[in-house]
C-alpha positions as CSV (number, residue, x, y, z in Angstrom):
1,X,-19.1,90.0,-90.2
2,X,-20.2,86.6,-90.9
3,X,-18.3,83.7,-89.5
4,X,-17.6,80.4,-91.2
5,X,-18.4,77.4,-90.3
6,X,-15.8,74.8,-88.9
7,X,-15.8,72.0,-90.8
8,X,-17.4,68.6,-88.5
9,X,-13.7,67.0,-87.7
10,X,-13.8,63.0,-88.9
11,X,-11.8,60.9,-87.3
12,X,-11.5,56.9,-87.2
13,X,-13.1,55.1,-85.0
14,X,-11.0,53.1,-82.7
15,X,-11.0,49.7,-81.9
16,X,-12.2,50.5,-78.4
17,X,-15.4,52.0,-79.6
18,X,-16.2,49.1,-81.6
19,X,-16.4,46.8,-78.8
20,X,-18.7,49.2,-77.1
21,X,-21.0,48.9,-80.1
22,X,-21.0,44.8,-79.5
23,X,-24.6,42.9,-79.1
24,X,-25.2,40.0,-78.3
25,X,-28.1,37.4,-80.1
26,X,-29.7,37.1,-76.6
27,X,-29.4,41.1,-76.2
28,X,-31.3,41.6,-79.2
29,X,-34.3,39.2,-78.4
30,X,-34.4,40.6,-75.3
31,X,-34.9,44.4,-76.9
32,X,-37.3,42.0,-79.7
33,X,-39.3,40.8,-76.5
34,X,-39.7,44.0,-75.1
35,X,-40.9,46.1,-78.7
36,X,-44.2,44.6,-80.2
37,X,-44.7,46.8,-83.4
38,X,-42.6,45.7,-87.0
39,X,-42.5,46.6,-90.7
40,X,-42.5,43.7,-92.4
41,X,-41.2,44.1,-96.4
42,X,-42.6,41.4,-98.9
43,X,-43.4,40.9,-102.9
44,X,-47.0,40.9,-104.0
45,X,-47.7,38.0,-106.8
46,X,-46.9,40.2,-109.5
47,X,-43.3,40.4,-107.9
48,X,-44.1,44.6,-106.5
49,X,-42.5,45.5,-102.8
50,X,-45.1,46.1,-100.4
51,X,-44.3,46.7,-96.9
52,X,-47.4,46.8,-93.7
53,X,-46.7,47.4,-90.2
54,X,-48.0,44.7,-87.8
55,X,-48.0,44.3,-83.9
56,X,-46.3,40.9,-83.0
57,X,-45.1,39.1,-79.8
58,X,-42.7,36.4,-79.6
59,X,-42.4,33.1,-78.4
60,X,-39.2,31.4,-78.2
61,X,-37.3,32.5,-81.0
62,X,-39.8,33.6,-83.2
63,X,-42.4,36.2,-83.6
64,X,-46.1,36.1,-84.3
65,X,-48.7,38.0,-86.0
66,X,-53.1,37.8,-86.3
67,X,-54.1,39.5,-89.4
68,X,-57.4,39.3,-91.4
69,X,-57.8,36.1,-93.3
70,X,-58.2,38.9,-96.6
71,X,-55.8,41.2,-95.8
72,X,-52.8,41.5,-98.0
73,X,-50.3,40.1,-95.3
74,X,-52.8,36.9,-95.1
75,X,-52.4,36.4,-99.0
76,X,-49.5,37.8,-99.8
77,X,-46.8,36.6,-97.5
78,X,-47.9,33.0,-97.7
79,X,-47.3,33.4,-101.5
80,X,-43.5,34.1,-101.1
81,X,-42.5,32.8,-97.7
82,X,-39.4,34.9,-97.6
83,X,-39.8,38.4,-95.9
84,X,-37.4,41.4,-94.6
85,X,-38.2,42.6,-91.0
86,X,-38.0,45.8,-89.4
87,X,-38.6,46.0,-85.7
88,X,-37.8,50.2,-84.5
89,X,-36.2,50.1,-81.2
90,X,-37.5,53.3,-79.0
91,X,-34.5,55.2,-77.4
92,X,-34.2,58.2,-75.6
93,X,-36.6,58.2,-72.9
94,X,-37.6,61.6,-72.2
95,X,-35.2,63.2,-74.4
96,X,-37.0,61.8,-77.4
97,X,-40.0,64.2,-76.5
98,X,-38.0,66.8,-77.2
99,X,-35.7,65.8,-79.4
100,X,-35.2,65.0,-82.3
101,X,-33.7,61.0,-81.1
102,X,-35.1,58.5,-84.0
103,X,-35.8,55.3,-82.8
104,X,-32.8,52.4,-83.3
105,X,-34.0,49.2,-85.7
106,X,-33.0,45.8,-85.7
107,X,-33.5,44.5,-89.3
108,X,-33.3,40.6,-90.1
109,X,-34.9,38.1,-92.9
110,X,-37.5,35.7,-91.8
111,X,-39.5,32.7,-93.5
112,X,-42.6,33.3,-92.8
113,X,-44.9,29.9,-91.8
114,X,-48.7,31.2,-92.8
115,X,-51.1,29.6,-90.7
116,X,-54.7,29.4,-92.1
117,X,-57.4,30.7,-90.2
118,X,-58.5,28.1,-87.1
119,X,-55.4,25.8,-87.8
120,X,-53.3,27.0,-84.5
121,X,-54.9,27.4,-81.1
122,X,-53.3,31.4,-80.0
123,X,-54.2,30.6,-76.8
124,X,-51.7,27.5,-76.6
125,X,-49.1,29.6,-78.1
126,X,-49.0,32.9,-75.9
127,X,-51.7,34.2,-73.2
128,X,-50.0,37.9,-75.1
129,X,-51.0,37.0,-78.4
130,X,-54.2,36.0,-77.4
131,X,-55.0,39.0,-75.9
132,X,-53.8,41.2,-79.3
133,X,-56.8,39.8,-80.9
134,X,-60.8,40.0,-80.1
135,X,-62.1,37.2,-78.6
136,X,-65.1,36.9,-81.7
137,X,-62.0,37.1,-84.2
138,X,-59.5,34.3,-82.8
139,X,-61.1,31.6,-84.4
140,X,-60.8,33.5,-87.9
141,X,-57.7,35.4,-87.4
142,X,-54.8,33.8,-89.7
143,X,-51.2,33.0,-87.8
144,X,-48.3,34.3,-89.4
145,X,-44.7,32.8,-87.5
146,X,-41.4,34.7,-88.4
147,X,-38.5,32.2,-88.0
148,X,-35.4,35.1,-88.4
149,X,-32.8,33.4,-90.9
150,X,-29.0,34.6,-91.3
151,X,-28.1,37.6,-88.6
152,X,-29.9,40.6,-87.5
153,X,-29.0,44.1,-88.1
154,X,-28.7,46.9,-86.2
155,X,-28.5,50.6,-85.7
156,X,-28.4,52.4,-82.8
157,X,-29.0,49.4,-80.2
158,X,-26.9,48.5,-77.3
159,X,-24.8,52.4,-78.4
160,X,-25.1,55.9,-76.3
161,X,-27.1,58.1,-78.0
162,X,-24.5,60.4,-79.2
163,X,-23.1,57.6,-81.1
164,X,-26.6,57.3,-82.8
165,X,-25.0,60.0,-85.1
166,X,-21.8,57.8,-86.2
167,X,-22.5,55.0,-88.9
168,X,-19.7,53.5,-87.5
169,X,-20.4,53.1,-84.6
170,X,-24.3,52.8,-84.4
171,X,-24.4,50.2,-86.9
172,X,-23.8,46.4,-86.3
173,X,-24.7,42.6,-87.1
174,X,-25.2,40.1,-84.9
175,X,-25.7,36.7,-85.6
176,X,-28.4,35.3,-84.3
177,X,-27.3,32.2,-82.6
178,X,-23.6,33.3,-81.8
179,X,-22.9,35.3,-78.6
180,X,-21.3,38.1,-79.9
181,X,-21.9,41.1,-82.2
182,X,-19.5,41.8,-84.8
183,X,-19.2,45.4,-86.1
184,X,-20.1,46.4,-89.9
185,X,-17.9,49.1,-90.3
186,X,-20.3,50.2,-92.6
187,X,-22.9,51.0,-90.7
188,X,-25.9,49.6,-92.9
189,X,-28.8,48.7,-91.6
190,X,-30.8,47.0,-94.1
């Protein structure tokens, strides 16, 4: 005899959950300081999405990148200045090895500042970002600053794991010079 499944009970979320779900800006540079791999999304020339991973670190309030002076970043961000930012937020600990725990995102727009090759010192910058790039390369690697613009979005940061799985709650925005998150009941995250 086959049983049925139950069917998953909703419920609203309460206003008590949502200010569990509350971030701070300085909450999510700090989990921005600690992560150094992004997607960042921009437009080639001819106006097609593109997307390339990159490792960054930050420095104050903004992150930076070495790439190739002939890679697609290099020519392609510093034609559009505007790009969307993905940074993946690992959660779970050990529980993620066996798991199946995705990893949380904070998502934000940045204008990006291209830096031609040998036109920023690294090593002035950050003694971290110097050491992402080989010494023989750091006079020809191109500098790309992110300077975040408007609020950053998130999903599953600052939540318990078991909320991971509730839109409403795992989702967020945070604006990124105010002090406190404000909930999007929504739960997008970019």
């Amino acid at each position: 005899m086959a049983v049925a499944a139950r069917p998953r009970e909703t419920r609203k979320v309460t206003a008590a959950e949502l200010r569990r779900s509350h971030f701070t800006s300085d909450q999510v540079w700090h989990e921005l300081d600690r992560a150094s791999f992004a997607v960042i999304g921009y437009a080639t020339p001819a106006g097609e999405p593109r997307s390339s991973g990159v490792v960054y670190k930050t420095v104050g309030k903004r992150l930076y990148m070495a790439v190739a002076p002939g890679s697609w970043k290099a020519r392609h961000i510093a034609g559009g200045g505007q790009v969307s930012v993905t940074v993946p937020v690992r959660r779970g600990g050990i529980l993620s090895l066996v798991l199946p725990i995705p990893p949380a995102t904070i998502s934000f727009h940045a204008t990006a500042i291209v830096h031609p090759a040998g036109s920023v010192k690294v090593s002035s910058l950050s003694k971290e970002l110097e050491s992402l790039i080989p010494s023989d390369r750091r006079d020809a690697a191109v500098v790309i600053e992110l300077v975040p613009t408007g609020e950053f979005l998130t999903y599953g940061v600052g939540v318990p794991l078991m909320d991971m799985q509730k839109p409403g709650l795992a989702g967020g925005v945070v604006p990124m010079s105010g002090s406190n998150a404000s909930v999007n009941s929504g739960g997008e995250s970019g």
